[in-house]
KOLZATI-272658 format. One record per residue (C-alpha): residue in one letter; x, y, z. Coordinates in steps of 0.5 Angstrom, whole numbers, m for minus. Layout:
KOLZATI-272658
aa | c1 | c2 | c3
A | X | Y | Z
...
This chain:
KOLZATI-272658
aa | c1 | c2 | c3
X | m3 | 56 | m22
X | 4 | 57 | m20
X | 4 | 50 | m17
X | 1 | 46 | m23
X | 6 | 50 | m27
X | 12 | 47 | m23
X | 8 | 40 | m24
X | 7 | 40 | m31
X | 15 | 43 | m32
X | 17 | 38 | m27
X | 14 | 32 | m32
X | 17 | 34 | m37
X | 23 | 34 | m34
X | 23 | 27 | m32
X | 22 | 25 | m39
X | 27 | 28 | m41
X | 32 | 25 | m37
X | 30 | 18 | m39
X | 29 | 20 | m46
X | 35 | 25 | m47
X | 39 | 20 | m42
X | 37 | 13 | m42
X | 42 | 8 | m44
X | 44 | 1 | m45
X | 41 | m5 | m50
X | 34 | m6 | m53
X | 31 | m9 | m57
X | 32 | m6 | m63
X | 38 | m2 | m63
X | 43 | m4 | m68
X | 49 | m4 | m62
X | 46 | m7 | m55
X | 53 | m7 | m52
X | 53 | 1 | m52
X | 55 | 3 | m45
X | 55 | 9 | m42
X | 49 | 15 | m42
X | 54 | 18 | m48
X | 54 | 12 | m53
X | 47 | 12 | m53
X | 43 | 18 | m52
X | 42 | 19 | m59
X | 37 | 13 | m60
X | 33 | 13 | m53
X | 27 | 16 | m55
X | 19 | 14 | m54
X | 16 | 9 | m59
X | 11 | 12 | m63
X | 9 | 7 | m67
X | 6 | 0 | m66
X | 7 | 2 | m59
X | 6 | m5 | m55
X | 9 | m7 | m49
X | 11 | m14 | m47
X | 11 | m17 | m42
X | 11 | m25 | m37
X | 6 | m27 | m33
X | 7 | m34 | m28
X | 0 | m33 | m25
X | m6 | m34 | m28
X | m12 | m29 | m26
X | m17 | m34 | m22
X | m23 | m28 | m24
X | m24 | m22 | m27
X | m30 | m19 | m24
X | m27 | m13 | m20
X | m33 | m12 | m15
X | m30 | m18 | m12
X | m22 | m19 | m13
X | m18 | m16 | m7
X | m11 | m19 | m10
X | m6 | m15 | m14
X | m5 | m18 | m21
X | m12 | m19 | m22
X | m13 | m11 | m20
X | m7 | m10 | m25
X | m12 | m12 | m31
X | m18 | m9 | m28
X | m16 | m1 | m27
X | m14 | m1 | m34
X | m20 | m3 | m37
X | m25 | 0 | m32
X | m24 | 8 | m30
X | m26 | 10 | m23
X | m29 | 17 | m21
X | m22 | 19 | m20
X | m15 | 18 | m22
X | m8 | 21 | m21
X | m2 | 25 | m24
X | 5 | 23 | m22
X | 5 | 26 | m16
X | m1 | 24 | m12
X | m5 | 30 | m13
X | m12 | 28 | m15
X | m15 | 29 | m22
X | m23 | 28 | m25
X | m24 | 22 | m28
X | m31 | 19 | m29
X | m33 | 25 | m25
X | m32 | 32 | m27
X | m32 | 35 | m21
X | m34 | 34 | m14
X | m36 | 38 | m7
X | m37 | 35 | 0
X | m42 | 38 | 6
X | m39 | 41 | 11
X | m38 | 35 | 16
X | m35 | 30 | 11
X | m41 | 25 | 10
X | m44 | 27 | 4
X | m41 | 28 | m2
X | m44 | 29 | m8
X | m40 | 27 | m16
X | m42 | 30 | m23
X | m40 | 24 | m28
X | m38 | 26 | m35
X | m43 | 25 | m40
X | m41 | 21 | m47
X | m37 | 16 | m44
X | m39 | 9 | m47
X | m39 | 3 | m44
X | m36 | m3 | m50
X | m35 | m10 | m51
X | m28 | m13 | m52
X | m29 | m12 | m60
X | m30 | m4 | m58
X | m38 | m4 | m60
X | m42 | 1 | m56
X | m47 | m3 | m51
X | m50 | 3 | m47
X | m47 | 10 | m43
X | m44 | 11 | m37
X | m49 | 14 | m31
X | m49 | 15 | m24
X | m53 | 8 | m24
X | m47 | 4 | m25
X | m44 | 6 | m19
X | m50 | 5 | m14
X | m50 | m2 | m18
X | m43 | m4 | m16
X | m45 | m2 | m9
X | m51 | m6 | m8
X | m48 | m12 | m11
X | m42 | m12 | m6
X | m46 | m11 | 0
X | m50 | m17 | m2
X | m46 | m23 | 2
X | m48 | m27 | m3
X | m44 | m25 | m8
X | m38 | m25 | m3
X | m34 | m19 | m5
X | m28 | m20 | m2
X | m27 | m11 | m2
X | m34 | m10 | 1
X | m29 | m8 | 7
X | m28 | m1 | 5
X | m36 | m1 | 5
X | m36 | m3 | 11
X | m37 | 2 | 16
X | m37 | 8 | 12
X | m42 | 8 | 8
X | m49 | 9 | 11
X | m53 | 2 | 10
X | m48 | m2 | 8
X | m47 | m7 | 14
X | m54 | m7 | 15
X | m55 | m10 | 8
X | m49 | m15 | 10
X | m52 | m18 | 15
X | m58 | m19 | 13
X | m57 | m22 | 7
X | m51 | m26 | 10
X | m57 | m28 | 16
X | m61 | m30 | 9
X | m56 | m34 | 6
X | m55 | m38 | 13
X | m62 | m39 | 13
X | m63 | m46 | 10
X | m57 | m49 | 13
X | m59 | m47 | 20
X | m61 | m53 | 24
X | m67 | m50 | 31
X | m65 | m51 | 39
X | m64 | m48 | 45
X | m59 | m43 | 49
X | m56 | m44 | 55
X | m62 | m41 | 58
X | m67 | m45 | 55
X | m68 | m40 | 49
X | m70 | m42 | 42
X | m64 | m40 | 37
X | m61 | m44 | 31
X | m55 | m46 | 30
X | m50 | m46 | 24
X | m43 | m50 | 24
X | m37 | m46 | 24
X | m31 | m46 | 19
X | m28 | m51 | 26
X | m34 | m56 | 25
X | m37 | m53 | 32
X | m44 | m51 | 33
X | m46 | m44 | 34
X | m52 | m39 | 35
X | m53 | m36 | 29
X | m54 | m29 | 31
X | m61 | m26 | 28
X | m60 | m20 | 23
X | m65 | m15 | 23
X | m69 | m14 | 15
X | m65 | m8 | 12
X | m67 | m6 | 4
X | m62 | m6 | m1
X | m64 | 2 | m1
X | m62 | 5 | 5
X | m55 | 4 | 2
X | m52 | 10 | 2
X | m50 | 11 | m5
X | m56 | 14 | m10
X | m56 | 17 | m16
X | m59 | 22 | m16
X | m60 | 23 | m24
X | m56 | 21 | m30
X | m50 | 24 | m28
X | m51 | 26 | m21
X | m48 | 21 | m16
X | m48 | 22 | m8
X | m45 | 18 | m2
X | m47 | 17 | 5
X | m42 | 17 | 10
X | m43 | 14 | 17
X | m39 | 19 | 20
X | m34 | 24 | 16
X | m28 | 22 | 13
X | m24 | 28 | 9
X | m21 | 23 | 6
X | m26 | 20 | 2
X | m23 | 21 | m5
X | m18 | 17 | m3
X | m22 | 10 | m2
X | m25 | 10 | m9
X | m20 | 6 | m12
X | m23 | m1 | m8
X | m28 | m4 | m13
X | m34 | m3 | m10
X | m33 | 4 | m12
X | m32 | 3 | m19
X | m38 | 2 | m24
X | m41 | m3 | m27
X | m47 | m3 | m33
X | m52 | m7 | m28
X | m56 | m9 | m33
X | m50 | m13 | m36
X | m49 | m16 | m29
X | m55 | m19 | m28
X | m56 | m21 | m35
X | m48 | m25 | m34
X | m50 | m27 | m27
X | m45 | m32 | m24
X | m41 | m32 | m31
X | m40 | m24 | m30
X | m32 | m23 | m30
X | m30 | m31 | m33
X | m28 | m28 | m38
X | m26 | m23 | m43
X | m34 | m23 | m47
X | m37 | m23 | m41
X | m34 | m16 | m38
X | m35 | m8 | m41
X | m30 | m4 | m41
X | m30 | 4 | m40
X | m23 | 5 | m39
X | m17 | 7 | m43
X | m17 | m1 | m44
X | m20 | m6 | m48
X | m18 | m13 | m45
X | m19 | m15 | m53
X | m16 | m22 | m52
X | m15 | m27 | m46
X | m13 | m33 | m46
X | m12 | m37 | m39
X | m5 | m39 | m39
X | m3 | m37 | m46
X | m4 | m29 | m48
X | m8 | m23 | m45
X | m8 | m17 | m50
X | m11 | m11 | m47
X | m11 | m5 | m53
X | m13 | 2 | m53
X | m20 | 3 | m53
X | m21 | 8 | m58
X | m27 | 11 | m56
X | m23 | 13 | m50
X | m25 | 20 | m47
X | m19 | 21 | m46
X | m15 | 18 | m51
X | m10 | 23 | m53
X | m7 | 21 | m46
X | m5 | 14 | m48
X | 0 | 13 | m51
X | 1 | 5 | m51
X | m2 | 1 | m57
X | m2 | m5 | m53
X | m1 | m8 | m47
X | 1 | m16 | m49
X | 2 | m21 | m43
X | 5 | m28 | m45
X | 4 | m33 | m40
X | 10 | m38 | m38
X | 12 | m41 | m31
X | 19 | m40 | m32
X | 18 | m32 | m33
X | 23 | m30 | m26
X | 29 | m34 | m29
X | 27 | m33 | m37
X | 25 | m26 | m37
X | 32 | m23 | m37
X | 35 | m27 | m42
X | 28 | m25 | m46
X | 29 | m18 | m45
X | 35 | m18 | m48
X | 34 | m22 | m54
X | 29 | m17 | m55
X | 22 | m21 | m54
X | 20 | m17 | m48
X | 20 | m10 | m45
X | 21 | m11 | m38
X | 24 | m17 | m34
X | 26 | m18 | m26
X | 32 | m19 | m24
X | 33 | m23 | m19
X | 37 | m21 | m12
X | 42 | m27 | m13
X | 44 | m25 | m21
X | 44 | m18 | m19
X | 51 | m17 | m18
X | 54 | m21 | m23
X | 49 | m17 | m28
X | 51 | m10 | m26
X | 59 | m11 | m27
X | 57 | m14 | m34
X | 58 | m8 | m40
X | 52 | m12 | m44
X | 47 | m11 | m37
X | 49 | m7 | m33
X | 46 | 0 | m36
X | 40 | m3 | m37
X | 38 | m4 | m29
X | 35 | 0 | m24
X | 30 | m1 | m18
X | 23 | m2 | m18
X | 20 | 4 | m15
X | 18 | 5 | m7
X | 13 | 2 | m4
X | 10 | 8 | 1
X | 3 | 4 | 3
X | 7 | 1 | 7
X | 12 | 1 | 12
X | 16 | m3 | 18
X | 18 | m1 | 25
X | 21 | m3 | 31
X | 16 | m3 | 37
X | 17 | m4 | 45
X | 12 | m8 | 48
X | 9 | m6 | 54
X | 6 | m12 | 55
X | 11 | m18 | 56
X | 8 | m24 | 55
X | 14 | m28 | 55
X | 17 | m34 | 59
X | 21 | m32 | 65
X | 27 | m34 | 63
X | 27 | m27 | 60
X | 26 | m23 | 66
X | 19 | m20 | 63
X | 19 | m16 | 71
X | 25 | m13 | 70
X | 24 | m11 | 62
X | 17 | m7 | 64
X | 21 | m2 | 69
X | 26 | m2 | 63
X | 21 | m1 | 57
X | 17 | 4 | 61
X | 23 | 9 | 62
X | 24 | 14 | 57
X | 32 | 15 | 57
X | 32 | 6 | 57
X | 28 | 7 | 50
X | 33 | 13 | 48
X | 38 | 10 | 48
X | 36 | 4 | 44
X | 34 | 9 | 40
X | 40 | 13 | 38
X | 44 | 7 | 39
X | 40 | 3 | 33
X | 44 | 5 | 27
X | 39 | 2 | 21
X | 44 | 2 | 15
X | 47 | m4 | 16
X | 41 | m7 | 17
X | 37 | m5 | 12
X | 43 | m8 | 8
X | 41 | m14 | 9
X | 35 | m13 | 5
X | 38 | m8 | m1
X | 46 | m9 | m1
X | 45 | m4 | m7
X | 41 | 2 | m5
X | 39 | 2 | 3
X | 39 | 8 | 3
X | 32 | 8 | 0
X | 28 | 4 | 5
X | 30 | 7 | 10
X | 24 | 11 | 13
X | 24 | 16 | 18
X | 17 | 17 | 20
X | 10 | 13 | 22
X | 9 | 15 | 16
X | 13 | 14 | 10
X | 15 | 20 | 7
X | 10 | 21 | 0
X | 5 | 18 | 2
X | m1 | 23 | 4
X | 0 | 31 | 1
X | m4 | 36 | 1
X | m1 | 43 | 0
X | 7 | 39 | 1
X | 8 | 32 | 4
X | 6 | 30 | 10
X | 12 | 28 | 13
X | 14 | 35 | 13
X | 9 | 38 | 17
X | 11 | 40 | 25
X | 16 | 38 | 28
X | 15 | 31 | 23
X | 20 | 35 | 19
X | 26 | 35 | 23
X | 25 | 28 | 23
X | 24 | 27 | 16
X | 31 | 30 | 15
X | 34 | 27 | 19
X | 37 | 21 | 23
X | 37 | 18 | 30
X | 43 | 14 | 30
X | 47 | 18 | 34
X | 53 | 15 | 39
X | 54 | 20 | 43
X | 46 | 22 | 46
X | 46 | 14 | 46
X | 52 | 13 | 51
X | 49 | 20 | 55
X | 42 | 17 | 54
X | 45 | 10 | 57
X | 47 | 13 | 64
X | 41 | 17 | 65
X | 37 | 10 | 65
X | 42 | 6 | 69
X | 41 | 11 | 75
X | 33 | 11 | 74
X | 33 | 4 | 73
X | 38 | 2 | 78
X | 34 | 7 | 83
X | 27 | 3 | 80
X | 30 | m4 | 83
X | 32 | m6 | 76
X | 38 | m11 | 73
X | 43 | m11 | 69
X | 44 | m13 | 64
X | 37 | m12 | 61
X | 34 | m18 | 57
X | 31 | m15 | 50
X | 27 | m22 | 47
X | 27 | m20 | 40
X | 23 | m24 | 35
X | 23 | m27 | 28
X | 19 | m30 | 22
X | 24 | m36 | 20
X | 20 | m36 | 13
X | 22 | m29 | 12
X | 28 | m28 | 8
X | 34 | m24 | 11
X | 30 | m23 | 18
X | 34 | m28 | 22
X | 40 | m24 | 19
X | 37 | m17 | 20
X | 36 | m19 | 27
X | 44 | m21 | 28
X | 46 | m14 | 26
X | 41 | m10 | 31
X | 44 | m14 | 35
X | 51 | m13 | 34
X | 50 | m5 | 32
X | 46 | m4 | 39
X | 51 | m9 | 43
X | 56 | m5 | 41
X | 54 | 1 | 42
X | 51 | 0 | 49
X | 54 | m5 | 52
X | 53 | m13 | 54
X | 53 | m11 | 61
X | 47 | m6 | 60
X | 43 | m10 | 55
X | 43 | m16 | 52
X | 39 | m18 | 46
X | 36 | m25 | 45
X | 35 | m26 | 39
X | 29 | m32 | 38
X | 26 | m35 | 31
X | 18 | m36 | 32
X | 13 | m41 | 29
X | 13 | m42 | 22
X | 6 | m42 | 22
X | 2 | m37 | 26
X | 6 | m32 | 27
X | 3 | m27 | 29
X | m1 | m30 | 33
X | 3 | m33 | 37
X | 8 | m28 | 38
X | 6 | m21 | 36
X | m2 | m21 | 38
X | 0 | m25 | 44
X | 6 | m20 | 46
X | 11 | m26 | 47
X | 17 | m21 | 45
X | 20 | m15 | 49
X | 23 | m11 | 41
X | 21 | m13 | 35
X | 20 | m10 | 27
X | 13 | m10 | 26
X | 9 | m7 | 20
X | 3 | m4 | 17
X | m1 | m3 | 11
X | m5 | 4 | 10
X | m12 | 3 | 8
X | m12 | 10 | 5
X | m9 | 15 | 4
X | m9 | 19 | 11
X | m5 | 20 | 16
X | m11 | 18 | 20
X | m9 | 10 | 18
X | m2 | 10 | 21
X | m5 | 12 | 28
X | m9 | 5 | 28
X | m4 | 1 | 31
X | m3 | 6 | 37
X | m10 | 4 | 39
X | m13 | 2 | 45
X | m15 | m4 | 42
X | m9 | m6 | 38
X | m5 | m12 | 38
X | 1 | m6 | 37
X | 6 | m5 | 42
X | 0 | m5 | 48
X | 2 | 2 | 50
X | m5 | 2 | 53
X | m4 | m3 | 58
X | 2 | 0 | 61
X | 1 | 0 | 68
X | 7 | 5 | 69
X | 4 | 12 | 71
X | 8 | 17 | 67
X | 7 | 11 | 60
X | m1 | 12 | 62
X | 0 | 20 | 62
X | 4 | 20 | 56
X | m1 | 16 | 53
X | m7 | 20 | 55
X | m3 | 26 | 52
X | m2 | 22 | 45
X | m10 | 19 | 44
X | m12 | 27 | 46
X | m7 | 30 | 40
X | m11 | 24 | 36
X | m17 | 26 | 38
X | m16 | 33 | 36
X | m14 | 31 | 29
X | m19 | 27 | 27
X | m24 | 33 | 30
X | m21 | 37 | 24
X | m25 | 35 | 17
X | m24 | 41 | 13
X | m18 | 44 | 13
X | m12 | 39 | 10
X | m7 | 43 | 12
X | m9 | 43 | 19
X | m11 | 36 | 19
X | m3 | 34 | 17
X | m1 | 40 | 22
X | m5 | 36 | 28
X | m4 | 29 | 26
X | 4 | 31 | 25
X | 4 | 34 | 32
X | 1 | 27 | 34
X | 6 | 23 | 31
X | 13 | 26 | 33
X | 9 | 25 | 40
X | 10 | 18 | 39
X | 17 | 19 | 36
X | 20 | 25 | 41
X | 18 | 20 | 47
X | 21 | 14 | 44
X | 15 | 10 | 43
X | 17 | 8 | 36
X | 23 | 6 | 32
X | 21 | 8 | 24
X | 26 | 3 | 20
X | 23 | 2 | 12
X | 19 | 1 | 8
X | 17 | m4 | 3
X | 23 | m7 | 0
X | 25 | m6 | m7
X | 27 | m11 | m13
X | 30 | m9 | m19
X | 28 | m10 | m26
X | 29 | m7 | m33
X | 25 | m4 | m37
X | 22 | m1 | m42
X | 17 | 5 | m38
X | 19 | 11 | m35
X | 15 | 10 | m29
X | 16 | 17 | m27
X | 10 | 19 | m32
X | 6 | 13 | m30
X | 0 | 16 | m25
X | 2 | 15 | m17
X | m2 | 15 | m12
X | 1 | 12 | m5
X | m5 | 7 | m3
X | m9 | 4 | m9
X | m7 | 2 | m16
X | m6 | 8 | m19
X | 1 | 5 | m20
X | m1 | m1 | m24
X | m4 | 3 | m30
X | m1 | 5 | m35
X | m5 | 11 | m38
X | 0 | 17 | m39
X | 6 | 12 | m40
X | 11 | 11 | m47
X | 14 | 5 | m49
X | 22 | 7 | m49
X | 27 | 4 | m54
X | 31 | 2 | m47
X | 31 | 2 | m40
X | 34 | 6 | m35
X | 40 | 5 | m32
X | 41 | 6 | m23
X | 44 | 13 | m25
X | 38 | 16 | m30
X | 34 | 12 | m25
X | 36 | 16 | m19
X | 36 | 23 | m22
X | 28 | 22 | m25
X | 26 | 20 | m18
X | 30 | 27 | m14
X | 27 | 30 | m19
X | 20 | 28 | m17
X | 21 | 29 | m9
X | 23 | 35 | m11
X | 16 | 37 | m15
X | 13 | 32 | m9
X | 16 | 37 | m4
X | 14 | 43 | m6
C-alpha cells in the first residue's frame, strides 16, 4: 500500500511539474513569444475541451491487421484501438486490463486469466457487435499459428506456447504441398522437393498432423482464459503485448477473410479508441470509444494524424503556427532552434528507449586478416588486466557526444541491461553488486595505467607484442559511427599509449554487415547491440550463449576464459531455475551480470539515441513499459496548451527515476 501511495503521489507530481511549470508558445496562446517558466506558468494547463491531438505522418500503414503486423507505426494504431489483457502505469508496473486478475501454477507454465465481463467489441460508428470472451484470444492464437496467414509475431508463440509450433509446421507442410515436385535423396530415398527463396532445389522436409486444438491457449468458459507453456517463464505477462496475444471477434475474422484489417470497417474496436476515420495517405482519426470500460481515464477526445511527405521538414514550422501539437526537430536544426527566444522553450528529448541497448564487445574468436595479428590479439583479449585496462581507460562521454551533443549524459548505460528496464520490487539495475555499477563509472586514468602494467608483464611473459592491434569495426550507413570510432580511439590511444595498443579503425560492408563482420568475428573490439524480447533480465543473457554470434567467449581456448565462462552460464543456469520469486530471480541474474562486468568481459555504452521534439503530451503520464508498446498509447494522457521545455523536461524525468527507484 505504502508504495501505491509513493506512485500515485509521484504521478501527481509530474503533472504538476509540466502543468504548473511548462513554457514557451502554443497554438493558442495570445503571447507565443513568452519565455522563461515565469511568463508563462499561468496559461500551462491541460486542454479540457475539444481535446484533440494533431499530428503528421510520412508513412502509410500497408495493414491494420494486428495479428499479422511487426512494424512499430502500424502498432501505434492497433494498441489504441484493441486492449490487451494487461497494461501498464507509468512506471512499468503491471495493471488489469481486459483481464481483472490472473494466477500461475507453481513452475510457470500454466497461467490462468479472469476476462472482464461487459466489455464490447464495436465497429468504427461505435455500434455494439458481440462482448468481449476468452474465445477471441484462442482466435487470435490459432490464426497466428496457421502459416497460412504469415503473422509476421508468431515468434513470440513460438516456443512458448505448447502446440504452437507443431501447428506451424503442419500448415506451413500443408501450404508447400501443391507446389512440391517428387524425387530422390542422395541415398535413393523418395523425398519432394521445393524451390528455395535462392532458386535452388530443397527437400521439403515432412511435418508431422497436428491439430489446431492442441494449442495450448483454451477458454476454459466465457470469461476464463488458460495458456500452456513449453516450459516456465515467470515473465509471461510481459509477452502480451505481441498481437498473437491480443483478442480478436473470431466470427468477424473469418466473415472478413483476406479483407480483415484493409481498412477501418473491416476492423472492431475494444479499446480506448475507435479508428472512426481512415483515409490512406489523407487523414486517420482515432476517437474516444464511448463505451470504454474505462473511459473516465482517457482524456484525449481524438487522436487526428494528417498525412504529408514532407512531415520531418514541415512539422516545426506547423507546430508553431499552431496546426499540430508535436513536431520533431531534427539534429541539424537543433541548435539554432534552442538559442531562438520564440523556440527555445518549446524543445525537450524524446524519452529513452530502454528496450534496447549497445556495447562494446571483445571477441575471442578472431577472424580477421593477419595483417592485424589475430594470434597476438588472442593471448591479449584472454588476459583479464589487458581487458581492464581498455576498460578504465574508455571514457564514453566524448563518444556518446557524437550521437547527443546536447544531453550525452542520458545515453550513457552502465549496465547489460539498461537501467528501467525490468522491475520488481526496485529496479533491476539496483540489485547485488549491479548496483555499484549502476552508480557509477568505469572510466578511471589511474587503474587504467596500473591495470596497463599488469598486463604487459603477463602478456610479455605469454610471448605477446606490443603494441597490441585492436581491429575496430564499423557501419559507414550508420550515422555518426565512423566518428564515434575516432573518439575511442583517441580517448583510449591517449590514455594508454600507442606503444601498447593501437587501435585500427576499418569501415565494413554497406551492405551485409552483420554477416560479414560481426557474426563471422572479422573484428577483435566492437559497439555491438541487442533488442529485449521481453521484459526479463533473462533476455539480456541471450547474446552470451554458447551459440551466439557475440563476442564468442565460448570459444575461447584459454583455460582461465573457459573456467570463467563456465562460472558465468552456472550463475545463468541458476537464475533462470528461480521461477517464483522475482526478487530473487533479478538477485541471481544480477549476481550473473556483474560477473560479466567484474571480469571485463563486456564494456556497457548506451542505449538508444534520443531525438528531440515539441510537443504537447506529458509523456510521463502516458503508460511505460520498458518492452512493448505501452508507450505508444495514449490512454491516460492530457493535451497541454504548450510543450515542455529541456528544464521542465528534466525535472519530470528525475522525478520518475525517483519513483521507478524505490
Amino acid at each position: 500500500m505504502q508504495t501505491m501511495k509513493r506512485l500515485l503521489a509521484a504521478v501527481l507530481t509530474l503533472t504538476m511539474v509540466f502543468a504548473l511549470a511548462a513554457c514557451g508558445g502554443n497554438s493558442g496562446a495570445a503571447d507565443s513569444t513568452a519565455t522563461g517558466a515565469a511568463a508563462s506558468a499561468e496559461t500551462a494547463a491541460p486542454v479540457t475541451e475539444n481535446a484533440v491531438y494533431k499530428t503528421l505522418y510520412a508513412s502509410e500503414v500497408t495493414t491494420l491487421n494486428y495479428l499479422v503486423s511487426s512494424q512499430t507505426y502500424e502498432w501505434s494504431i492497433a494498441v489504441n484501438v484493441v486492449d490487451g489483457l494487461v497494461e501498464y502505469d507509468p512506471y512499468g508496473n503491471v495493471k488489469p486490463a481486459l483481464a481483472t486478475s490472473w494466477e500461475q501454477n507453481e513452475d510457470a507454465t500454466v497461467w490462468t486469466f479472469h476476462i472482464r465481463e461487459g466489455v464490447n467489441w464495436v465497429d468504427k460508428d461505435g455500434n455494439v457487435v458481440a462482448p468481449v470472451t476468452a474465445n477471441d484470444w484462442v482466435s487470435s492464437a490459432h490464426y497466428a499459428c496457421d502459416a497460412t496467414n504469415a503473422s509476421d509475431t508468431f515468434y513470440t508463440m513460438s516456443g512458448v506456447i505448447a502446440g504452437a509450433d507443431a501447428y506451424y509446421n503442419w500448415t506451413a507442410y500443408q501450404m508447400a504441398l501443391p507446389n512440391a515436385t517428387d524425387g530422390t535423396d542422395e541415398e535413393g530415398n523418395a523425398v519432394k522437393f521445393i524451390t528455395n527463396e535462392d532458386g535452388e532445389q530443397e527437400v521439403l522436409e515432412e511435418a508431422p498432423e497436428a491439430s489446431i486444438d492442441d494449442i495450448g491457449v483454451k477458454a476454459l468458459d466465457d470469461y476464463t482464459l488458460e495458456f500452456t507453456l513449453e516450459s516456465p517463464r515467470p515473465y509471461f505477462v510481459s509477452m502480451l503485448s505481441f498481437g498473437p496475444y491480443m483478442p480478436v471477434y473470431g466470427p468477424f475474422l473469418a466473415e472478413c477473410g483476406d479483407k480483415f484489417g484493409t481498412d477501418n470497417s473491416n476492423l472492431l474496436y475494444c479499446g480506448a479508441f475507435i479508428l472512426s476515420t481512415f483515409k490512406p495517405q489523407q487523414l486517420h482519426i482515432m476517437t474516444k470509444n464511448p463505451t470504454y470500460w474505462d473511459k473516465d481515464n482517457v482524456f484525449l477526445d481524438a487522436v487526428q494524424s494528417t498525412y504529408n511527405a514532407e512531415a520531418s521538414s514541415i512539422s516545426a514550422t506547423m507546430y508553431q503556427s499552431g496546426e499540430v501539437d508535436e513536431a520533431d526537430v531534427s539534429s541539424n536544426l537543433l541548435s539554432a532552434m534552442l538559442a531562438d527566444p520564440a523556440t527555445k522553450d518549446l524543445i525537450h528529448p524524446t524519452r529513452s528507449d530502454t528496450s534496447y541497448a549497445y556495447w562494446y564487445l571483445f571477441n575471442f574468436d578472431p577472424n580477421f586478416d593477419a595483417e592485424f595479428e589475430p594470434d597476438n590479439w588472442k593471448i591479449a583479449v584472454n588476459n583479464e588486466n589487458f581487458r581492464k585496462s581498455i576498460v578504465h581507460a574508455f571514457n564514453r562521454m566524448p563518444a556518446l557526444a557524437t550521437n547527443d551533443r546536447v544531453d550525452p549524459e542520458s545515453l550513457k548505460s552502465n549496465t547489460i541491461t539498461p537501467a528501467a528496464f525490468a522491475i520488481a520490487s526496485k529496479d533491476y539495475a539496483y540489485y547485488g553488486d549491479l548496483a555499484a555499477y549502476t552508480e557509477g563509472d568505469n572510466f578511471d586514468e589511474a587503474a587504467a595505467l596500473d591495470y596497463k602494467q599488469k598486463a604487459v608483464e603477463e602478456l610479455t611473459a605469454a610471448g605477446a607484442t606490443f603494441p597490441v592491434k585492436m581491429l575496430m569495426c564499423y557501419n559507414p550507413t550508420v550515422s555518426n559511427w565512423a566518428e564515434e570510432c575516432q573518439v575511442v580511439e583517441q580517448t583510449i590511444e591517449n590514455i594508454l599509449g600507442a606503444d601498447y595498443v593501437d587501435i585500427i579503425i576499418q569501415a565494413g560492408p554497406e551492405t551485409g554487415f552483420l554477416g560479414a563482420i560481426r557474426r563471422s568475428g572479422n573484428y577483435a573490439f566492437m559497439k555491438c547491440n541487442w533488442g529485449a524480447d521481453y521484459a526479463d533480465p533473462e533476455t539480456w543473457t541471450d547474446p552470451f550463449t554458447d551459440d551466439s554470434s557475440y563476442s564468442f567467449i565460448y570459444k575461447s581456448e584459454d583455460p582461465t576464459t573457459q573456467a570463467q565462462y563456465a562460472e558465468y552460464q552456472q550463475l545463468v543456469a541458476d537464475a533462470k531455475a528461480i521461477t517464483n520469486d522475482m526478487d530473487a530471480r533479478y538477485e541471481a541474474f544480477a549476481k550473473a551480470e556483474a560477473f560479466l562486468l567484474d571480469h571485463a568481459f563486456v564494456i556497457p555504452f548506451s542505449i538508444s539515441k534520443r531525438s528531440y521534439q515539441m510537443c504537447n503530451l506529458n509523456v510521463f503520464e502516458g503508460q511505460y513499459a520498458s518492452f512493448g508498446m505501452a508507450s505508444q498509447r495514449f490512454k491516460g494522457q492530457h493535451l497541454y496548451d504548450t510543450s515542455m521545455s529541456m528544464e521542465q523536461f528534466q525535472a519530470a524525468l528525475t522525478e520518475w527515476k525517483a519513483a521507478m527507484a524505490g
